[in-house]
C-alpha positions as CSV (number, residue, x, y, z in Angstrom):
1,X,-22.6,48.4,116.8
2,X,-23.1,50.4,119.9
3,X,-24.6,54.1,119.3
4,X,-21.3,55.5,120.6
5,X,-19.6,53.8,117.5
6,X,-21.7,54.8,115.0
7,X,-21.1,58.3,116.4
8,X,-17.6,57.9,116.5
9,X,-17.7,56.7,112.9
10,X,-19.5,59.7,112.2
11,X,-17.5,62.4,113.3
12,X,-14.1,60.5,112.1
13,X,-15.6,60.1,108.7
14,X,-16.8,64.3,109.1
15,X,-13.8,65.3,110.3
16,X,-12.1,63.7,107.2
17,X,-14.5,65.8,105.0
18,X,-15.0,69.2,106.8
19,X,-12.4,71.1,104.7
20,X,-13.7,69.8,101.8
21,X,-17.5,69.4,102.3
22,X,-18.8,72.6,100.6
23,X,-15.9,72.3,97.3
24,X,-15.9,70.7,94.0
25,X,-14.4,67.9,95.0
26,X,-16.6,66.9,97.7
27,X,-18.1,63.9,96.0
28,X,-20.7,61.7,97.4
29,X,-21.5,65.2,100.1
30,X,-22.2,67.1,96.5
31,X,-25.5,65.2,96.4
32,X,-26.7,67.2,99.4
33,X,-27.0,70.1,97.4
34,X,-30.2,69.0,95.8
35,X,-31.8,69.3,98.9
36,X,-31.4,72.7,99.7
37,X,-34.2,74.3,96.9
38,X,-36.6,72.3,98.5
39,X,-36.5,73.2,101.8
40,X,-35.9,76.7,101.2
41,X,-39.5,76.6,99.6
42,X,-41.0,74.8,102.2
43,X,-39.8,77.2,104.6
44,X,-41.2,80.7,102.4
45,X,-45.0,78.6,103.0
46,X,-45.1,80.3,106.1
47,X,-43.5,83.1,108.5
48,X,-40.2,82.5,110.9
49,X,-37.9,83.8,112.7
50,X,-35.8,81.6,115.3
51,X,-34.4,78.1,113.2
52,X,-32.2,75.4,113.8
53,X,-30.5,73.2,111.8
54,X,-29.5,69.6,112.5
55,X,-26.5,68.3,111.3
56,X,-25.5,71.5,109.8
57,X,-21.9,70.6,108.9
58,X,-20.2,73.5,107.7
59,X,-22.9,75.2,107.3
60,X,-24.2,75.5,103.7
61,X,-27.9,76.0,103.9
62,X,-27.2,78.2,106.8
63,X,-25.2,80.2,104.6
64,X,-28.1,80.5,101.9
65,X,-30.7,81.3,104.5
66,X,-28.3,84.1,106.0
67,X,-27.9,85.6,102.4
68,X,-31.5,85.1,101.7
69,X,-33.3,86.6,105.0
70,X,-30.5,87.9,107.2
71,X,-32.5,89.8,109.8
72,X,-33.4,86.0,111.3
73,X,-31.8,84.1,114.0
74,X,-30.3,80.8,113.0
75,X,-28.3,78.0,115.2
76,X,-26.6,75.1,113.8
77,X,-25.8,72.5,115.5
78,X,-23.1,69.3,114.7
79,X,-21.4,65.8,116.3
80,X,-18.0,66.9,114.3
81,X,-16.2,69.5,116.3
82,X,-14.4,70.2,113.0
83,X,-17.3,71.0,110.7
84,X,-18.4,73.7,113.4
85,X,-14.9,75.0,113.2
86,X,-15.0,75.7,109.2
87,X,-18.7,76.9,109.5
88,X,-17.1,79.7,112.3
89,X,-14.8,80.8,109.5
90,X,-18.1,82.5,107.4
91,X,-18.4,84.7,110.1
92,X,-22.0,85.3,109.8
93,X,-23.8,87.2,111.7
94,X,-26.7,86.1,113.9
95,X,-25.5,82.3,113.5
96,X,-25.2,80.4,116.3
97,X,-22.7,77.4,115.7
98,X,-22.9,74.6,118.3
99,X,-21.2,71.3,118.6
100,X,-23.7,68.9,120.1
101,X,-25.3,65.5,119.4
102,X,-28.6,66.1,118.1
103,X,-30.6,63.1,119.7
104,X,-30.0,65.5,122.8
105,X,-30.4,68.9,121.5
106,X,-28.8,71.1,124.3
107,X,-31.6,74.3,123.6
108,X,-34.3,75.2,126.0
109,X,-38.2,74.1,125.1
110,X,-39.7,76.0,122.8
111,X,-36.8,77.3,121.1
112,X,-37.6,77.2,117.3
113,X,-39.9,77.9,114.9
114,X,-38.7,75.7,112.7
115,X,-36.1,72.4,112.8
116,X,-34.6,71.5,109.5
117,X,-32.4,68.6,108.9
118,X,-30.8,68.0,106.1
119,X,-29.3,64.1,105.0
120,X,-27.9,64.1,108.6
121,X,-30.5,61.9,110.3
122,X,-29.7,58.2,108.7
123,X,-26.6,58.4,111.1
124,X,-28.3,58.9,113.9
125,X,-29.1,55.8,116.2
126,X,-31.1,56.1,118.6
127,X,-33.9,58.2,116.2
128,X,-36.9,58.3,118.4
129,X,-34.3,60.5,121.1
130,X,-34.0,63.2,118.1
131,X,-37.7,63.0,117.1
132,X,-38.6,63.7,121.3
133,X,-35.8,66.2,121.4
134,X,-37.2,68.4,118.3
135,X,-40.9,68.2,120.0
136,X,-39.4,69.9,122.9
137,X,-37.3,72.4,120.9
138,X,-40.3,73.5,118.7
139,X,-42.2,76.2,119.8
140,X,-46.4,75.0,119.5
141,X,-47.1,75.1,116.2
142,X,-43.6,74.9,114.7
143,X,-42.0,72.4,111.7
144,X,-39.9,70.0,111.4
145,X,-38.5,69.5,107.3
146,X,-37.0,66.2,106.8
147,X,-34.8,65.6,103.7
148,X,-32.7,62.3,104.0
149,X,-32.4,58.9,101.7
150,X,-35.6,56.7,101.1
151,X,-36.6,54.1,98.8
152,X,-39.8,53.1,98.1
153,X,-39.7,49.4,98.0
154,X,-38.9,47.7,101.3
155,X,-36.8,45.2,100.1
156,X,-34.5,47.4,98.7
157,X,-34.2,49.5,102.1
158,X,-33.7,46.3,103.8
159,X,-31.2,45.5,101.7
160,X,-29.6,48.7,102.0
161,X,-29.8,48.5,106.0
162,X,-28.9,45.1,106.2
163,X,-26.2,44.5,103.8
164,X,-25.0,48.1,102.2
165,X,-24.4,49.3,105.6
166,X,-22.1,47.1,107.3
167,X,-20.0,47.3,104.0
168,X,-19.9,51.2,104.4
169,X,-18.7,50.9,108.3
170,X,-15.9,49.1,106.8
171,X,-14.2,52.4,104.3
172,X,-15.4,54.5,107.9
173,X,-18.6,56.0,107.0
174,X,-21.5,56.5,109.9
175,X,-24.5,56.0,108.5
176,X,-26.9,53.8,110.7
177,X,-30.6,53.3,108.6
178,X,-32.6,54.9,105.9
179,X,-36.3,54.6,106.6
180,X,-39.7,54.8,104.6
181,X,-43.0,56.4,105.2
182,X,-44.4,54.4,107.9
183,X,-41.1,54.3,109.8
184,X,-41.3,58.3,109.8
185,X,-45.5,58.2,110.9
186,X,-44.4,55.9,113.4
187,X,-41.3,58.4,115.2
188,X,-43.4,61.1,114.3
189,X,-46.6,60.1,116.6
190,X,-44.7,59.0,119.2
191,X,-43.0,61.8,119.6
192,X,-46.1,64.0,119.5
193,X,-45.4,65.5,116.2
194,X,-48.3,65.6,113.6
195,X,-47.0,64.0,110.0
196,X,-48.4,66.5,107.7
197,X,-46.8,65.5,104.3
198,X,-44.0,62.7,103.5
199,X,-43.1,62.3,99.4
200,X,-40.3,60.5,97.9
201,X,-38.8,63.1,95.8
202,X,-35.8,63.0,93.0
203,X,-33.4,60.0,93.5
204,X,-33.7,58.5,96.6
205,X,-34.7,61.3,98.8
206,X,-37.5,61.4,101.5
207,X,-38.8,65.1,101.8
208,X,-41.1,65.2,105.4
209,X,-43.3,68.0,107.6
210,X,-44.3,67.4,110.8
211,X,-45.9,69.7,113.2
212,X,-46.1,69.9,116.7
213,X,-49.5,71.0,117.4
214,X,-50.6,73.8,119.8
């Protein structure tokens, strides 16, 4: 598949979900949810003030962020036109709600003081583009916090990228590749971006740091 159709599967499948996403009866998306405590503690480690948030959907951890230290600025950004439009609805202020592809994050360099993404970037194809795009975003010294799906054994992530996949393009989902530690190292350094911590953590879940370095 080209990278335009994974995108397009992604934001047909998102579309499908939006008015749903943050409900009961959200489903597989419920799972996301477990993500959430974890980066909100990574972020009270140390001081910020200007974040972004990749793949925000409709805007969930935004929304716990904005209740939790409102006097910051926070942008979300999303492929789905439709999960920006139900994120809008919250009205919240000092959240900025973009529609944009975030392997080319549409922000001037050193934006952010911190980059979160949240189970958003195993449908992203082309992942070095968003790993070069955060570098440039981050202000010197600023994080990136990685959550997404991880398995520890290679064979089984093979498996899953080879074989689980293609099945899931067929019922219209996006998802492109899940990827282990070395994978991550590897995006990281090439983008300039300092690995400081990568842990598999709960079922399936990858939970990442990286830095850019002043």
């Amino acid at each position: 598949m080209t990278a335009k159709e994974y995108k397009d599967l992604s934001v047909k499948e998102f579309t499908k979900a939006a008015e749903i996403y943050e409900s009961d009866n959200a489903g597989v998306y419920n799972m996301c949810k477990k993500d959430y405590p974890d980066v909100l503690a990574e972020l009270e480690k140390e001081p910020f003030h200007d974040l972004l948030d990749c793949g925000c959907g409709t805007g969930p951890m935004l929304t716990l962020l904005h209740q939790k230290y409102p006097e910051k600025h926070y942008t979300g950004i999303d492929l789905t036109p439709k999960m920006i439009e139900v994120a809008k609805r919250k009205n919240m202020k000092g959240v900025e709600l973009v529609v944009g592809d975030c392997e080319n994050l549409p922000f001037a360099d050193n934006s952010f003081d911190v980059v979160i993404c949240c189970e958003s970037f195993h449908h992203y194809p082309n992942p070095q583009d968003f790993f070069n795009s955060v570098y440039r975003v981050l202000r010197p010294n600023g994080r990136l916090i990685l959550r997404d799906m991880t398995m520890n054994s290679a064979a089984v992530r093979w498996f899953c990228n080879t074989i689980e996949m293609p099945l899931a393009h067929l019922i219209g989902k996006g998802d492109v590749r899940i990827y282990g530690r070395d994978d991550i190292r590897k995006l990281c350094k090439n983008a300039g971006l300092h690995m400081e911590s990568f842990e598999k953590r709960g079922f399936c879940r990858l939970h990442c740091v990286a830095r850019k370095i002043r």
